[in-house]
LUMRO-446174 format. One record per residue (C-alpha): x, y, z. Coordinates in Angstrom, 3 decimals, decimal comma, m for minus. Layout:
! LUMRO-446174
X|Y|Z
...
END
This chain:
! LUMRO-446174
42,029|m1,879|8,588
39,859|m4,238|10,525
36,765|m4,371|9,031
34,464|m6,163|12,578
35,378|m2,386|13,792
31,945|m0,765|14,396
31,959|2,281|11,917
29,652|5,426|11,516
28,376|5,008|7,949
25,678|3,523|8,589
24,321|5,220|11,919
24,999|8,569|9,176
23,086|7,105|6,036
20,183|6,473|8,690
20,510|9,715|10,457
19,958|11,337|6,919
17,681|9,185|5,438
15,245|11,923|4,491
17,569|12,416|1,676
17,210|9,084|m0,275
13,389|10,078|0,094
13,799|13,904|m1,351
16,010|12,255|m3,835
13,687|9,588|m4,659
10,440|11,974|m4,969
12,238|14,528|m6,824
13,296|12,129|m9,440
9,629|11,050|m9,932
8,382|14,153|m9,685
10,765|15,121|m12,833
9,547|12,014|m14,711
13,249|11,060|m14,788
12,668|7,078|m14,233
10,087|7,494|m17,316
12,705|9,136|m19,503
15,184|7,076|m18,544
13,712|4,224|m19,851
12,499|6,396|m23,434
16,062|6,134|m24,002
17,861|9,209|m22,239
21,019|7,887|m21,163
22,688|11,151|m19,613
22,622|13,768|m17,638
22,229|16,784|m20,245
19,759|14,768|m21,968
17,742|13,900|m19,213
17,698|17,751|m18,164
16,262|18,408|m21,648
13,350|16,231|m21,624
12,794|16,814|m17,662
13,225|20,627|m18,344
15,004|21,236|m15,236
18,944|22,528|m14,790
21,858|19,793|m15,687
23,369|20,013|m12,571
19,868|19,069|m11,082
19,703|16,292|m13,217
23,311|14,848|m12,664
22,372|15,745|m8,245
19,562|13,559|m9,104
21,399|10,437|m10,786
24,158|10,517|m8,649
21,841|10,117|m5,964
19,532|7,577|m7,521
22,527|5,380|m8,151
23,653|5,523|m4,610
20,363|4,320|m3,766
20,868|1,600|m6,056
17,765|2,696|m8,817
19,458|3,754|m11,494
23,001|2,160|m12,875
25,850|3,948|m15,060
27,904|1,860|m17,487
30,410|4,468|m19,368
28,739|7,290|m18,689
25,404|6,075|m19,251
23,099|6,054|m17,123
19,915|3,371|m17,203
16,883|2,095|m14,978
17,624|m0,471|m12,337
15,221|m3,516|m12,704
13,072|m2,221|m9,595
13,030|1,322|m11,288
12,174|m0,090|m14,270
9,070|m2,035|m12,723
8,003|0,046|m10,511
8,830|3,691|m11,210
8,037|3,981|m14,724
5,142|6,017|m15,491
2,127|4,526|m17,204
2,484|0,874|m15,470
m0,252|m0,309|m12,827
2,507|m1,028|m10,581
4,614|2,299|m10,895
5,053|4,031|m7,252
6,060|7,608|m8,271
2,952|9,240|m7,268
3,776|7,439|m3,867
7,165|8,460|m3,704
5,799|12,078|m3,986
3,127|11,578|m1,270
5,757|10,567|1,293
8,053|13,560|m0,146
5,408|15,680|0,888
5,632|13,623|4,852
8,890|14,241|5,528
8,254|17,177|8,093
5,511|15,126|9,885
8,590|13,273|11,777
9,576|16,196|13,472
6,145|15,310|15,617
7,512|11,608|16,476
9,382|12,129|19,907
6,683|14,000|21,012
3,897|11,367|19,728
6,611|8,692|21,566
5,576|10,441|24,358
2,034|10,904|24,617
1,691|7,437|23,147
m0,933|8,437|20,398
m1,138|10,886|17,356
m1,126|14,858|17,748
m4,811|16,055|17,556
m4,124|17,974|13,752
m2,410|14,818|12,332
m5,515|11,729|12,573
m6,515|10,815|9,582
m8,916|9,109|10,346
m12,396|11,175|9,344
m14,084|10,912|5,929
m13,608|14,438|4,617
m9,908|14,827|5,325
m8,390|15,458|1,697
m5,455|13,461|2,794
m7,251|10,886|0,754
m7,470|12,382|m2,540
m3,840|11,820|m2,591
m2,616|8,404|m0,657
m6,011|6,763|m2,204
m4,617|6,992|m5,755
m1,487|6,642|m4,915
m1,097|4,088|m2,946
m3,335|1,615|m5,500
m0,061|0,547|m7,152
0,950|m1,386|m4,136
m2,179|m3,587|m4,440
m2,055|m4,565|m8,226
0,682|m7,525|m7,886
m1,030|m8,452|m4,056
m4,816|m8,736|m5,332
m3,438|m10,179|m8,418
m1,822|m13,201|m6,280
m4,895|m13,677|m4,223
m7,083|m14,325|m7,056
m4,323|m16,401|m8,352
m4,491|m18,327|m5,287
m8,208|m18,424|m5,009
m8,651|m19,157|m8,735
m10,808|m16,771|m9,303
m11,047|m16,341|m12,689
m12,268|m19,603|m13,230
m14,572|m19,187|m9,752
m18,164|m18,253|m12,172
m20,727|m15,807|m10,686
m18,934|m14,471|m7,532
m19,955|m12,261|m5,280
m17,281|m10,020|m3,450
m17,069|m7,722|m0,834
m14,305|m4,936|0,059
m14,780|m3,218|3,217
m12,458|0,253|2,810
m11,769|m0,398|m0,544
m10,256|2,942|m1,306
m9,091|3,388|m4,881
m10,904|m0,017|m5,742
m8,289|m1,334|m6,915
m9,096|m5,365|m5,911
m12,525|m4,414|m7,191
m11,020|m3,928|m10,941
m8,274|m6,483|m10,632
m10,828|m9,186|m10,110
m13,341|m8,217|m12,262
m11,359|m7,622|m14,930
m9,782|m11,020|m14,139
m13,112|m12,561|m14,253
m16,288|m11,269|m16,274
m19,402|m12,268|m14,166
m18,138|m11,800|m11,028
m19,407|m8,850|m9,026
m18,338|m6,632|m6,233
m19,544|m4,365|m3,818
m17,353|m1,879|m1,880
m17,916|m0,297|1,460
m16,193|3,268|2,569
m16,594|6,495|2,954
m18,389|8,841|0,356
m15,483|10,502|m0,776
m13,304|7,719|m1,469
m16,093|5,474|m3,044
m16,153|8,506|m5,535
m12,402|8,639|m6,271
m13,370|4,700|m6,267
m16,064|4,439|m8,760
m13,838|6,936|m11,209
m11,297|4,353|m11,295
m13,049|1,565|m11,547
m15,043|3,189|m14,502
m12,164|3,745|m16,310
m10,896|0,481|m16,013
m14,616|m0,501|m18,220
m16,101|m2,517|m14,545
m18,651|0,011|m13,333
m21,642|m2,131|m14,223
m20,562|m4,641|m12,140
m19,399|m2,814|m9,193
m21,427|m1,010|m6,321
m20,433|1,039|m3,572
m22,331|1,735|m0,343
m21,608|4,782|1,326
m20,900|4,273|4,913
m18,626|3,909|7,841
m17,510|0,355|8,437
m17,477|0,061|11,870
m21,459|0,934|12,119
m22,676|m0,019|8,627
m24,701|m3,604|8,314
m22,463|m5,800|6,087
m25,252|m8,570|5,201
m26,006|m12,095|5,876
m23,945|m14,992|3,886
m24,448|m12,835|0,676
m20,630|m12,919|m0,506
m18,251|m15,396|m2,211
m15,128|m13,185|m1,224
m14,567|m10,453|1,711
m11,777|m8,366|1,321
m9,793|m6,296|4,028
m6,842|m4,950|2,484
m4,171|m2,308|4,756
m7,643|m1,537|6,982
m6,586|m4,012|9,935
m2,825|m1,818|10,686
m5,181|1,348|11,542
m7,873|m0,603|14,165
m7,083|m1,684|17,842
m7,544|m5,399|18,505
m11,353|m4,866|19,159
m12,317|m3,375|16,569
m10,508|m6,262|14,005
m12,435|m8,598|16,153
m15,607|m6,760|15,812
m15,009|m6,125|12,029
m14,238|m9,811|11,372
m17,359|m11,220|13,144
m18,777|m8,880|11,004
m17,317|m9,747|7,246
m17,929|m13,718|8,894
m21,763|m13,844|8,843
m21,420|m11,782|5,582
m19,622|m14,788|3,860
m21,476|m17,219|1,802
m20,909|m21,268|3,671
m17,446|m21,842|2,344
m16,219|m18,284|1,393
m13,492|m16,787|2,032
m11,821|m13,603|3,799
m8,796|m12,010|2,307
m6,383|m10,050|4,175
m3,362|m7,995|3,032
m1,328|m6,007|5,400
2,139|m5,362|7,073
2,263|m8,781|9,293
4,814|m8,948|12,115
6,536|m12,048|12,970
5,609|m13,142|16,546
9,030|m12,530|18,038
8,931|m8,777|16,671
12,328|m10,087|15,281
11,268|m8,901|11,428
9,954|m8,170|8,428
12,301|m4,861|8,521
9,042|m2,823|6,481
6,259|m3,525|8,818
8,463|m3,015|11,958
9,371|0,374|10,754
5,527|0,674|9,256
4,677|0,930|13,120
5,785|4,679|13,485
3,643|5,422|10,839
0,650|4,525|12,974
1,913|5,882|15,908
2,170|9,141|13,857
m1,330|8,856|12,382
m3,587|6,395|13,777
m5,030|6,595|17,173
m5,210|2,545|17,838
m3,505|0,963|14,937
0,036|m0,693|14,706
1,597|m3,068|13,032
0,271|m6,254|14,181
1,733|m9,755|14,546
0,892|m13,558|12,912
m0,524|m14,195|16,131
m2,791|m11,315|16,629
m4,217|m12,271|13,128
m4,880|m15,563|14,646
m5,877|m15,066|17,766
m8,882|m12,148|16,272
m9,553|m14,585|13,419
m10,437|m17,439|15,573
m12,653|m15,362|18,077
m14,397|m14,008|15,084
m15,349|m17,757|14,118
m12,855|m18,409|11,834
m11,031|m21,909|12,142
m8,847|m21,873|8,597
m6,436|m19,189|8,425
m3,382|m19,389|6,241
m0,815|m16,765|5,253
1,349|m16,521|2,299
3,978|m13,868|1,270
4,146|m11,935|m1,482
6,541|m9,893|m3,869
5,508|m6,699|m1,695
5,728|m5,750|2,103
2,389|m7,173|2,479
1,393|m10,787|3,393
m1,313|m12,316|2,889
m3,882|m13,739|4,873
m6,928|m16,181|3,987
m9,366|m17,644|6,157
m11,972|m19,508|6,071
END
């Protein structure tokens, strides 16, 4: 058999695609990654603990070792190392309760070649207004992501070791750079602008995480709310930039620039397309997702970044990859 012959496995494993994500959020749903790693090893066993059917169970592993996240030795059955870091319940980083968010996407797709069309989201599916309850869910489960990506940027900007810091978050969501930094350094402080609703699911989190005395939120819609004059150390402006047009980034970081302190510093994390458009192969595909549910956002290039940066008086801007999707961007 000649194997440069084009073949149809892989236009098929694409076309059904929306299995490995069933698969994937059915398995976390079910705990199974979390049992898995307590030390059941096969299917009947995993069925016990998961209380669901054995033939479930085995559906399930044989799936999850297609997609390569669990492994059988003998007819055992174990965590791959990805499972095991990031699917595992109880870890900062674990990604089941994202997994289940997208599960619960799937049928939003059906809207795409329509959306293609029209070039902008269906009316029902922004979600882009502060008391959409969308938010309840992505918020808190999408803070996982952020743990290893805020943890690098403070690594980079040393800030445990940076003293009495003042930060600022614009959108901070679940809060999550909020209690990674503080926790990382004890008299810093940090204030985080967003909508009512999610500071709320925000100051929960951070309060359990033992910060709330040193964090404050301000209740308010970015794109009208006064940010300050040179009163922060640190701006952050994490997965906000993918959901704004061009002006509005520009706008918002002229904004977070008279904010910053002489010297400070404005931390971005996002999806970050190269400037060809030839890759990363997550933030290309990220696009449709904004397409789907943002009415100016996309997934926007190096030299977008750059280009907004500079108009909005930055001249230092830097970017550095990470173990995630997301790069990182720092300017000064």
């Amino acid at each position: 058999m000649n194997t440069n012959q084009p073949t149809s496995e892989r236009i098929m494993l694409l076309a059904t695609g929306y299995w490995a994500t069933g698969i994937l959020g059915a398995a976390a749903s079910h705990s199974l990654f979390t049992h898995l790693d307590a030390g059941a090893d096969t299917a009947d066993q995993l069925a016990g603990r998961a209380e669901i059917s054995e033939r479930g169970a085995q559906t399930l592993l044989d799936g999850l070792v297609s997609l390569g996240l669990v492994e059988v030795h003998g007819g055992r059955y174990r965590n791959s190392a990805d499972a095991t870091a990031y699917l595992v319940e109880g870890k900062p980083t674990c990604l089941s309760n994202f997994a289940k968010l997208k599960m619960g996407h799937m049928s939003a797709l059906a809207d795409l070649p329509e959306v293609v069309r029209v070039g902008r989201p269906l009316t029902n599916a922004v979600v882009e207004v502060a008391d959409n309850p969308h938010w309840e869910g992505i918020v808190t489960a999408i803070a996982a992501q952020a743990v290893p990506v805020a943890t690098i940027a403070a690594e980079t900007l040393r800030l445990a070791d940076a003293g009495e810091i003042s930060i600022l978050d614009i959108g901070g969501g679940s809060g999550i750079y909020s209690a990674t930094w503080l926790g990382l350094n004890p008299v810093a402080r940090s204030t985080q602008l967003d909508w009512r609703p999610i500071n709320a699911i925000a100051g929960r989190l951070v309060a359990e995480a033992g910060m709330a005395e040193r964090f404050t939120c301000v209740n308010g819609d970015f794109h009208t709310t006064d940010f300050g004059t040179a009163a922060y150390d640190v701006a952050v402006y994490s997965h906000i930039a993918h959901q704004e047009g061009p002006d509005d980034n520009i706008a918002i970081f002229a904004k977070l620039r008279g904010a910053l302190k002489p010297g400070g510093t404005l931390v971005i994390s996002d999806y970050v397309v190269d400037d060809d458009r030839s890759g990363p192969a997550f933030p290309l595909i990220f696009g449709a997702e904004m397409l789907l549910k943002s009415k100016q956002g996309g997934a926007w290039r190096r030299a977008d970044y750059q280009a907004w940066l500079a108009k909005a008086g930055f001249d230092d801007v830097t970017f550095q990859p990470t173990s995630s999707p997301a790069t990182l961007i720092f300017a000064r």
